[in-house]
N, C-alpha and C positions, 0 to 999 in steps of 0.2 A: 834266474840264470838259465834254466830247461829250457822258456821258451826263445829266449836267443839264440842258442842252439840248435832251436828247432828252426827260428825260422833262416839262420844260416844255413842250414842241412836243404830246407827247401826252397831255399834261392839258391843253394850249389845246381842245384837237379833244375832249376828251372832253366840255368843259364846252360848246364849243358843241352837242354831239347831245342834252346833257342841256334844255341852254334848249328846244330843238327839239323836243324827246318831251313836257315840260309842256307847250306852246306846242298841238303838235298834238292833243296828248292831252283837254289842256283847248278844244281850239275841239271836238273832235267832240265828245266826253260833251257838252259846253252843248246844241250842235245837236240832238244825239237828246235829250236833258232837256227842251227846249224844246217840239218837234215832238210828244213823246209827252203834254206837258201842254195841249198847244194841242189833242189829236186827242180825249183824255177829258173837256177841259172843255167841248168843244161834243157831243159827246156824252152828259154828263150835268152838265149846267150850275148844279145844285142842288151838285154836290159840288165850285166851284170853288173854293170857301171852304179846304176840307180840302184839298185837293188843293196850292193854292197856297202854305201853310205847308212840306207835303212836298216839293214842289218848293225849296224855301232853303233849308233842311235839306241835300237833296242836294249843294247846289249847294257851300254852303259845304263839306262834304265835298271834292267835286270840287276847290275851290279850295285846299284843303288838300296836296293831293296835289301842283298843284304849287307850291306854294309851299315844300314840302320838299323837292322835287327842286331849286331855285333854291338853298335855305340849304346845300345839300350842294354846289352847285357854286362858292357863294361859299366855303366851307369850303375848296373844290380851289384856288381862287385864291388869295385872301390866305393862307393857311395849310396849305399842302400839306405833307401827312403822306407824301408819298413822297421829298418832299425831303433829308429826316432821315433815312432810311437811304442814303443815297449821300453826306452828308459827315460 
């Protein structure tokens, strides 16, 4: 029974640094995403058109990433595969 405990306690903590690493992961990529489109469209303002496609593109990407890292930590939640080898 400890170590179920235990290892609930250590998949609480895991799933929190997982939300945390999307979280942070996805606010800088946006920032530099953002910043690097803001610095080329006013530098070459004829290509904001192209430019501003490739930027959603990215982005959705970006958003990608963590929204898989979320689907793996709900996976750790409701349906933890380490649970099943300990009973």
């Amino acid at each position: 029974m400890e170590f179920i405990a235990q290892v609930q306690a250590n998949t609480a903590i895991a799933i929190g640094l997982i939300f945390a690493a999307a979280a942070l992961g996805t606010g800088i990529g946006f920032a530099l995403l953002g910043g690097k489109f803001l610095e080329s469209a006013a530098r070459q303002p004829e290509m904001a058109g192209t430019l501003q496609v490739r930027l959603f593109i990215i982005a959705g990407l970006l958003d990608a990433l963590s929204i898989i890292g979320v689907a793996f930590a709900a996976l750790l939640m409701f349906a933890n595969p380490l649970l099943g080898a300990l009973q």
